[in-house]
C-alpha positions as CSV (number, residue, x, y, z in Angstrom):
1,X,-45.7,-47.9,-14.7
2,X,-43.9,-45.0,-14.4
3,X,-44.7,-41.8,-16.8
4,X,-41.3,-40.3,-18.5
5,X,-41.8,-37.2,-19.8
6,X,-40.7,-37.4,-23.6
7,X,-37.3,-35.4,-24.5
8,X,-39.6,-33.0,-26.2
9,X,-43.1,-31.4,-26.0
10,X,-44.3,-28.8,-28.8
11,X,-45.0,-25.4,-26.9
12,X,-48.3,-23.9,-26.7
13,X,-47.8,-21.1,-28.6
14,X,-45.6,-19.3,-31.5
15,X,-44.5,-17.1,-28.9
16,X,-42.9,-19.8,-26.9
17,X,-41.6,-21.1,-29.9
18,X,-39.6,-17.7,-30.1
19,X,-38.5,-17.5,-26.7
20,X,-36.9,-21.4,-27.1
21,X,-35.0,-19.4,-30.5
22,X,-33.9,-16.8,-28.0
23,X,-32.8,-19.3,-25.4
24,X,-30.6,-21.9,-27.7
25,X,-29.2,-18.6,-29.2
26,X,-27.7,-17.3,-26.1
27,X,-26.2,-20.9,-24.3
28,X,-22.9,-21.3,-24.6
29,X,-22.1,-23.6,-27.7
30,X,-20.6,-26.4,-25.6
31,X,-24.1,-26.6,-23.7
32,X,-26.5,-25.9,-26.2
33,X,-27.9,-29.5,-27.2
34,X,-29.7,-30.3,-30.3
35,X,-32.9,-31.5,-30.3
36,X,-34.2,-32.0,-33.5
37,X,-37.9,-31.9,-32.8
38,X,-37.2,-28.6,-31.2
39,X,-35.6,-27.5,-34.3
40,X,-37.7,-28.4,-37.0
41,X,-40.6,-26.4,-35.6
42,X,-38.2,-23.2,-34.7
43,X,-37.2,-23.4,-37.9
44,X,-41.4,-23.2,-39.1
45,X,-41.8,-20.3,-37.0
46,X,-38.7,-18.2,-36.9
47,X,-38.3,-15.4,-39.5
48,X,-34.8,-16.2,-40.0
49,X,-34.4,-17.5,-43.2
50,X,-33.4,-21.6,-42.9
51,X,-31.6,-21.0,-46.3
52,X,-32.4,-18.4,-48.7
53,X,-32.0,-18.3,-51.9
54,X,-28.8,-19.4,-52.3
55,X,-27.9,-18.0,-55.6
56,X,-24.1,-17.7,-55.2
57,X,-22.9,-21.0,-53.7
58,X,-21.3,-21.1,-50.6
59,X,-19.0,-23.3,-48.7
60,X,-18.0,-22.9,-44.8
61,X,-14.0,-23.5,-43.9
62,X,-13.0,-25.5,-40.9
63,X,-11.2,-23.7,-38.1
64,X,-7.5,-23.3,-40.0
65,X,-8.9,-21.4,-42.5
66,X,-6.3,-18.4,-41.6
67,X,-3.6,-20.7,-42.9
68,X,-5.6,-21.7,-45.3
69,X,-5.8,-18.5,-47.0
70,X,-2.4,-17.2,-45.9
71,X,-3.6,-14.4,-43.8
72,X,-3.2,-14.8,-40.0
73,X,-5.9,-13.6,-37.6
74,X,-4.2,-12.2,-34.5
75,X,-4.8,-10.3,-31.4
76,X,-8.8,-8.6,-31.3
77,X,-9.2,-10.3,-35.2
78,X,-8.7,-13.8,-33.9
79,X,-11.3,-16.2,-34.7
80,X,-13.7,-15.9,-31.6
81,X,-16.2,-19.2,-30.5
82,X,-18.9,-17.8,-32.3
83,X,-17.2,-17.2,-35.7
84,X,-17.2,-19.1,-38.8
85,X,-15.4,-18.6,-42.4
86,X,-17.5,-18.8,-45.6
87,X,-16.4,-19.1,-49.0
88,X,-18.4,-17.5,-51.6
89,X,-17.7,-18.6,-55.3
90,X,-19.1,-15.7,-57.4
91,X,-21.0,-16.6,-60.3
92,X,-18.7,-15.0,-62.6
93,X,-15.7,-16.6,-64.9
94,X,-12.8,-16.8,-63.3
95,X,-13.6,-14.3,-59.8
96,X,-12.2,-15.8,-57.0
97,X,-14.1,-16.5,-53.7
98,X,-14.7,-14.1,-51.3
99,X,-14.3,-15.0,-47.6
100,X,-16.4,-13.7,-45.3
101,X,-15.7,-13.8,-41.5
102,X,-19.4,-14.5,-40.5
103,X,-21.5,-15.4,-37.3
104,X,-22.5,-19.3,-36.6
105,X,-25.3,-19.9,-37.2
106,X,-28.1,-19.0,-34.0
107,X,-25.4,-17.4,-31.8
108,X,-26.0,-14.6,-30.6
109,X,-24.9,-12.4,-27.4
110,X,-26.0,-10.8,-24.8
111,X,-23.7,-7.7,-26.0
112,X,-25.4,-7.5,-28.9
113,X,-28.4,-6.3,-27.4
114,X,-26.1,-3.6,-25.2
115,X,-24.1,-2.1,-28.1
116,X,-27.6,-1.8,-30.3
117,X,-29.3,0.2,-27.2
118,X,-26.1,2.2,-25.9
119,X,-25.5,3.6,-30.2
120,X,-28.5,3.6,-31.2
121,X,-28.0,1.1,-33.9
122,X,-29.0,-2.0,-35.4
123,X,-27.0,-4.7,-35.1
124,X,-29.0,-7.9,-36.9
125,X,-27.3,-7.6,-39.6
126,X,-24.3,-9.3,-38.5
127,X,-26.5,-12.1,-36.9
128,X,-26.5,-13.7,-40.3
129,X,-26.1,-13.0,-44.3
130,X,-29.9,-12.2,-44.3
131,X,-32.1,-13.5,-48.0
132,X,-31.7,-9.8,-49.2
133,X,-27.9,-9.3,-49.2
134,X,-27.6,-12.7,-51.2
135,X,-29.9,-11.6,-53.3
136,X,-28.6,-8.0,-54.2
137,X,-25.1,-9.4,-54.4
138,X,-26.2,-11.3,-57.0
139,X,-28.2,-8.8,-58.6
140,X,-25.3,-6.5,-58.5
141,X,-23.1,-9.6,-60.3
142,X,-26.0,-9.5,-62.9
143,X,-25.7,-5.9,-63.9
144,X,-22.1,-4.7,-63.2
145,X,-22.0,-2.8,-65.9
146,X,-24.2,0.0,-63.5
147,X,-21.1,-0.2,-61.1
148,X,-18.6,-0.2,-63.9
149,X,-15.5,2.7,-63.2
150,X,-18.5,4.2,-60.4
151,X,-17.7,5.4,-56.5
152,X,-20.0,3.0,-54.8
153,X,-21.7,2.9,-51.3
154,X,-23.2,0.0,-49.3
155,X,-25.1,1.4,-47.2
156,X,-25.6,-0.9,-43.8
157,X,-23.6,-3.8,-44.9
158,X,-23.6,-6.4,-42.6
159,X,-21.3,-8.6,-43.5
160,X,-20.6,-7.0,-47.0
161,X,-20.9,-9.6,-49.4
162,X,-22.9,-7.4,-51.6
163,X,-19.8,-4.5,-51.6
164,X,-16.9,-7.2,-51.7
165,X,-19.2,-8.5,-55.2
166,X,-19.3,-5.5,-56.8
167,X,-15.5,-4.6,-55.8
168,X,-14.3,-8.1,-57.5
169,X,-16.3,-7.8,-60.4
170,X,-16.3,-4.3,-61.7
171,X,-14.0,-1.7,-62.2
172,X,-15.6,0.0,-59.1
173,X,-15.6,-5.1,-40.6
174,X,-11.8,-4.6,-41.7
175,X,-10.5,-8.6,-42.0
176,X,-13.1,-9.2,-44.1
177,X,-11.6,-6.7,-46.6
178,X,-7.9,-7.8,-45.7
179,X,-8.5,-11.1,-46.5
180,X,-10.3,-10.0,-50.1
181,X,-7.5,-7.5,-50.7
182,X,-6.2,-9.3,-53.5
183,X,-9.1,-10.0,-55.2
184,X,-10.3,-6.1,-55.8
185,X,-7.6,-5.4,-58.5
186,X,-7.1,-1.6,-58.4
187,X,-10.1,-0.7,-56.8
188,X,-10.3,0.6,-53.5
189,X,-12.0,-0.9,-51.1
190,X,-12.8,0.6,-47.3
191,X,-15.3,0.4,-44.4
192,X,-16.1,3.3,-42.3
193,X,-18.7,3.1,-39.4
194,X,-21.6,5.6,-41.1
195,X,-24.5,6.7,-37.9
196,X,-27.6,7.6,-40.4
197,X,-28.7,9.9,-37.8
198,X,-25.2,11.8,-37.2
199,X,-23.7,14.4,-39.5
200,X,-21.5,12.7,-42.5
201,X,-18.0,13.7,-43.1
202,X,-17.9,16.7,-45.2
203,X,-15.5,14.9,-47.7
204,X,-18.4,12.1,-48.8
205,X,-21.0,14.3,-49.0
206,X,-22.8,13.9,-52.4
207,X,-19.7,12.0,-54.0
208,X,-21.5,8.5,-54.7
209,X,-22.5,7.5,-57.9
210,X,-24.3,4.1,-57.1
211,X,-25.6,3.2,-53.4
212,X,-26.9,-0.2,-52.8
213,X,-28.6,-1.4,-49.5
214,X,-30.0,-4.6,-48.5
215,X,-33.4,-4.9,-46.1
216,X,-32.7,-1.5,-44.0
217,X,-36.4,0.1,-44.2
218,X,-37.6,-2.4,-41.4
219,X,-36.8,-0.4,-38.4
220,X,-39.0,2.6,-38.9
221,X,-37.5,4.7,-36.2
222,X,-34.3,4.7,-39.0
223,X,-36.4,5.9,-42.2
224,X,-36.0,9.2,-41.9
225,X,-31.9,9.4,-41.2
226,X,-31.6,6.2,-43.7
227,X,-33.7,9.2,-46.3
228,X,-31.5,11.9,-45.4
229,X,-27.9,9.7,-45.9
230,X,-29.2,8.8,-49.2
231,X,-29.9,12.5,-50.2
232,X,-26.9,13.4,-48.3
233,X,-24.1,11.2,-50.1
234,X,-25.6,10.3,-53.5
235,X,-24.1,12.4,-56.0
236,X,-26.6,15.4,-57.6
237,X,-26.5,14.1,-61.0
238,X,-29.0,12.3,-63.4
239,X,-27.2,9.4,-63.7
240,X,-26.7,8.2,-60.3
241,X,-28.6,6.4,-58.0
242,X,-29.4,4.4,-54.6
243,X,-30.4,0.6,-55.4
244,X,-32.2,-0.9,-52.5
245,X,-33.6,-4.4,-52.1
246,X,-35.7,-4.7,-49.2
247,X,-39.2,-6.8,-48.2
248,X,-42.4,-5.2,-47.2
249,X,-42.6,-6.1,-44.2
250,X,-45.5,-5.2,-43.3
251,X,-46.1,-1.3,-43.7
252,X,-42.7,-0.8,-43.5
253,X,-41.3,-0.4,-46.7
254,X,-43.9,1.9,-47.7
255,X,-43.2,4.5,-45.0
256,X,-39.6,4.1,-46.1
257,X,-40.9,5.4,-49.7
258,X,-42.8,8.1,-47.9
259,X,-40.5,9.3,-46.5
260,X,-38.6,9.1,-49.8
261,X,-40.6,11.4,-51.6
262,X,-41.7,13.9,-48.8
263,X,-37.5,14.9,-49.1
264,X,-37.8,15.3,-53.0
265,X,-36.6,12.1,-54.0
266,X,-38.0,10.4,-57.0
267,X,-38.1,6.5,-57.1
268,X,-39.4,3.1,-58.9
269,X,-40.9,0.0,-56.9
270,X,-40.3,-3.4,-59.3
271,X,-41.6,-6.6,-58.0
272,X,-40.4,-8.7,-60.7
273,X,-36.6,-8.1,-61.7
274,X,-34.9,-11.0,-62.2
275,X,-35.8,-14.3,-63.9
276,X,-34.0,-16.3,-62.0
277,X,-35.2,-14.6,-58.6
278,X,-38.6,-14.5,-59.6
279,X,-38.7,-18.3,-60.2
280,X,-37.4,-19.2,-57.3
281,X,-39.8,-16.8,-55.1
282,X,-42.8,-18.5,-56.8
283,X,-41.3,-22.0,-56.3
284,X,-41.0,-21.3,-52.5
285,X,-44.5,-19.7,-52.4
286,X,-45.8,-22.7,-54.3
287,X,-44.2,-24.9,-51.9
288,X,-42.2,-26.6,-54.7
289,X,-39.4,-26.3,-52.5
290,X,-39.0,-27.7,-48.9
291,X,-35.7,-25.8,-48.3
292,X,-37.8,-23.1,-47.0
293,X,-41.0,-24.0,-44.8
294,X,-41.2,-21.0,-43.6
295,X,-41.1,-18.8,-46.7
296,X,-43.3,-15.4,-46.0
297,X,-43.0,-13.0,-49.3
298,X,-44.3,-10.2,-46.9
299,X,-41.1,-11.0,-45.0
300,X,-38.1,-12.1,-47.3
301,X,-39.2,-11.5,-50.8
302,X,-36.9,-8.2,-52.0
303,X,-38.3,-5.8,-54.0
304,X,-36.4,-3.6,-56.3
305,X,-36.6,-0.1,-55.5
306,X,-34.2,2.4,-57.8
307,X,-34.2,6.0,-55.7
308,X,-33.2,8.9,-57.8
309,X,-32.9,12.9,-57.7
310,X,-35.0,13.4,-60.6
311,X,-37.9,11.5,-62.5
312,X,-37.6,8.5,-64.3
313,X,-37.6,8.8,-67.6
């Protein structure tokens, strides 16, 4: 009898594993099959979150959405292969969604790599809505009275989701904030391409009351410029401050907050601020929930860290 190879053999090694993430990413949609096997044990050993926390729900549109929401996406904003539109309903009275022009999801491009190396930049954060930007979105929903009539900064956005929050519920890439326009009210709302390791504009410097990043101490090769923007654009007062949510990963976080205090900043590190958060990140580290079997606190567990100019009182 004949020996068929099965459709599907478990690699010998994690690092084949992330290669086979590397290779579906990159194949064209149309020829990328699914094979579930394959899947299911990417999805164990890639460091992209499967789900995250989901704390503000979520819906995807199908490919009208444009007409949908009554705002056409034409020329260089048309919807490309690779995008998709999510709806975020914010956990907040009577907010409207925010829509988000985001990436499918495991499509990625060889450009990608080209424009990171050629600007000196890092670009995964518009490979997804990482657990970290969900989570200080909703962490910013939770305490809006901080961002309440304040100039605010999000500092490497991605996507935005936690900026376009804060916009819709306080006094506080360009279609994403076209298509929210009417949802901000009276506040302003812009995007500006900000290179940490460039000199700022003179007319931002040190005008921010509040800025808030999600997961950007993991490159340490950024620490020092991503130091030096905060101290550069946060406003020299005793109230305000830089609100950062980012993992350990690793050493990482703690050279970040080295660096932090070697320029004269002041800052507090809080593993547990939110009930609801916390819950959930014992839940997944319990394995109580299987919507996340590759859950790694080291890796996607935020902590809180507050950055100020002078000492906490």
């Amino acid at each position: 009898m004949e020996n068929r190879p099965t459709a599907y053999q478990r690699p010998s090694s994690d690092a084949s594993l992330r290669w086979g993430i590397l290779r579906r990413s990159l194949l064209p949609r149309s020829s990328s099959r699914t094979d579930h096997g394959l899947q299911e044990s990417t999805d164990n050993i890639s460091r992209k979150a499967v789900s995250g926390f989901n704390l503000i729900y979520w819906r995807a549109l199908d490919d009208h959405f444009p007409e949908t929401l009554g705002y056409p996406l034409k020329g260089k904003d048309a919807l490309k292969p690779r995008d998709i539109c999510i709806l975020y309903k914010l956990p907040v009275g009577n907010i409207p969604e925010i829509s988000l022009i985001q990436r499918r999801g495991n499509c990625i491009e060889l450009n990608d790599f080209e424009v990171s190396t050629r600007h000196d930049v890092d670009t995964t954060g518009l490979v997804c809505c990482w657990p970290s930007e969900d989570v200080l979105a909703y962490f910013c929903i939770s305490h809006s009275d901080v961002f309440r009539s304040k100039k605010v900064l999000e500092l490497g956005s991605g996507y935005g989701l936690a900026g376009f929050s804060i916009a819709a519920c306080t006094d506080a890439s360009e279609h994403n904030i076209s298509i929210n326009a009417g949802h901000f009210g009276e506040r302003r709302v812009s995007a500006m391409m900000l290179h940490w390791s460039q000199e700022h504009p003179s007319e931002i410097l040190n005008t921010f009351d509040v800025i808030v990043a999600s997961d950007c101490t993991f490159f340490k090769e950024f620490h020092e410029s991503l130091a030096w923007s905060v101290i550069s654009l946060l406003k020299h007062s005793e109230e305000s401050e830089a609100i950062f949510l980012s993992p350990k990963r690793g050493d990482s976080l703690e050279k970040f907050l080295q660096k932090i205090r070697e320029i004269g900043l002041h800052y507090q590190l809080i593993e547990n601020y939110d009930e609801t958060v916390w819950n959930l990140h014992q839940k997944f580290l319990k394995g109580k929930n299987n919507s996340w079997p590759n859950y790694d606190k080291d890796h996607f567990y935020p902590l809180l860290v507050r950055i100020k100019f002078f000492p906490f009182s």
